[in-house]
SELOGU-465518 format. One line per field, with one value per residue (C-alpha): residue number from 1; residue in one letter; x, y, z. Coordinates in steps of 0.2 Angstrom, whole numbers, plus 5000, padded with zeros to 4 digits. Layout:
// SELOGU-465518
n: [NUM, ...]
res: [a, ...]
px: [X, ...]
py: [Y, ...]
pz: [Z, ...]
END
This chain:
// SELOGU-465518
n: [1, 2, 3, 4, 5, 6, 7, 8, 9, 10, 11, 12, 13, 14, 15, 16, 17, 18, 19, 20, 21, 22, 23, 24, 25, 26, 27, 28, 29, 30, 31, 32, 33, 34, 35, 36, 37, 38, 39, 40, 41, 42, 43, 44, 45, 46, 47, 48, 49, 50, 51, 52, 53, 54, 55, 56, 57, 58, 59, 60, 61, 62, 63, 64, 65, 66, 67, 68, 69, 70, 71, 72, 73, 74, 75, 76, 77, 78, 79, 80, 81, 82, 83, 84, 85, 86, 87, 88, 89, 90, 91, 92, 93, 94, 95, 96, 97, 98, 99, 100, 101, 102, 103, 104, 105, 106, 107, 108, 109, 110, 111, 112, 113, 114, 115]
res: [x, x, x, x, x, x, x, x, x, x, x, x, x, x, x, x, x, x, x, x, x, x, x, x, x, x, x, x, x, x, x, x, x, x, x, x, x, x, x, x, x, x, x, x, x, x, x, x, x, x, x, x, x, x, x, x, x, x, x, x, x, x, x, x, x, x, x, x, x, x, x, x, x, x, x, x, x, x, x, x, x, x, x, x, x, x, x, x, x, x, x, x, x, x, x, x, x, x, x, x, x, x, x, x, x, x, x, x, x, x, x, x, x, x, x]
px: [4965, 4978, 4974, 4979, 4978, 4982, 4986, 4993, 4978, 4970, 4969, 4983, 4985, 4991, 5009, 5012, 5016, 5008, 5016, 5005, 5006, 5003, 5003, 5002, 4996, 4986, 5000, 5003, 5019, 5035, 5025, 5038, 5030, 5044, 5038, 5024, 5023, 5014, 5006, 4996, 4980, 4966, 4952, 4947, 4931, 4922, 4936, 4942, 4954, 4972, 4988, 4999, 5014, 5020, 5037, 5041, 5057, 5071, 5065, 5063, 5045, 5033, 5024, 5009, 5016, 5005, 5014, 5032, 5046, 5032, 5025, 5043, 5036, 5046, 5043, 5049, 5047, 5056, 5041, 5028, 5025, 5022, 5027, 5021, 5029, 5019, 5027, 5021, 5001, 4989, 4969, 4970, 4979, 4964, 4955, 4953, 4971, 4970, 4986, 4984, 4997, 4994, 4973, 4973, 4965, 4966, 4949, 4955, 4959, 4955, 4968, 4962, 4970, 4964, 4970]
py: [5083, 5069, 5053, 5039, 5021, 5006, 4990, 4971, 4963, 4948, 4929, 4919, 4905, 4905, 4906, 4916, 4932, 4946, 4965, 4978, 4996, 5014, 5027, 5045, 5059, 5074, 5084, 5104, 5110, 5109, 5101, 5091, 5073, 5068, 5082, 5070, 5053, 5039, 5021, 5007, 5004, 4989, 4986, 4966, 4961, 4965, 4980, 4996, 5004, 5000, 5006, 4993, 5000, 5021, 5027, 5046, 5050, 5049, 5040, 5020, 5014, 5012, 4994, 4985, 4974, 4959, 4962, 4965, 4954, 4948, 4965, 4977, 4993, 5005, 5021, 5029, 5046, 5050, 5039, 5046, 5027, 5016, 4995, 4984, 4966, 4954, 4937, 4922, 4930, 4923, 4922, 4935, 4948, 4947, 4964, 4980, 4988, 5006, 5018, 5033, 5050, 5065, 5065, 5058, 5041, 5028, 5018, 5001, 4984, 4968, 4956, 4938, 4923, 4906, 4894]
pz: [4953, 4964, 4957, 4966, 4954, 4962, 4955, 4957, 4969, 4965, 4974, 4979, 4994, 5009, 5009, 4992, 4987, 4980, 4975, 4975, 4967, 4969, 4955, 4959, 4945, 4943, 4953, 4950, 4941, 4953, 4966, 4980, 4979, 4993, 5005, 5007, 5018, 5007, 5012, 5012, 5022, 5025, 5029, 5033, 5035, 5052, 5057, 5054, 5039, 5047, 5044, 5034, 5032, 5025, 5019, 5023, 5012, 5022, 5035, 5039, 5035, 5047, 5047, 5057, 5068, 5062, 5044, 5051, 5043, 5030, 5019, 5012, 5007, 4995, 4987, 4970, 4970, 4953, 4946, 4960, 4965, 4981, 4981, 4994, 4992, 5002, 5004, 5018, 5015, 5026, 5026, 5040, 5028, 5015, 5014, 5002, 5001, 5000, 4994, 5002, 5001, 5012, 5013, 4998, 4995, 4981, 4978, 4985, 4979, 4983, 4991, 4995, 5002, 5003, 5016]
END
């Protein structure tokens, strides 16, 4: 079973940083992790899940224009992992962070940014 864990939420003001991460497990023998586009979604209060920013190996990652120039995403697929760096945070930006790879979803975490 694909197991998405993610890990590095938590409170921070406005203006900080925070660097949140993605583990993937649970993956068959000789499966291709870097056949697979992976990301980062949210959901903020009173909206829908939105798209925060996906890598596909190979390719240039693919951001939210209210992150752009803010949020750097990277992927490691020898460690089967996703990074988002979030620098300049704002209260806008708070919201449950979710990794997702393929259909695959992680459980969410909780970012929050006081102004």
């Amino acid at each position: 079973q694909l197991r998405l864990v993610e890990s590095g939420g938590g409170l921070v003001q406005a203006g900080g940083s925070l660097r949140l991460s993605c583990a993937a497990s649970g993956f068959t023998s000789g499966f291709a992790f870097d056949d697979y586009v992976i990301g980062w979604y949210r959901q903020t209060p009173g909206k829908q899940r939105e798209l925060v920013a996906t890598r596909r190996s190979g390719r240039d990652p693919n951001y939210a224009d209210s992150v752009m120039g803010r949020f750097t995403i990277w992927r490691d697929n020898a460690k089967r992992s996703v990074t988002l760096e979030m620098n300049n945070l704002k209260p806008e930006d708070t919201g449950v962070y979710y990794c997702r790879y393929d259909t695959y979803w992680g459980k969410g975490i909780q970012v929050t940014v006081s102004s």
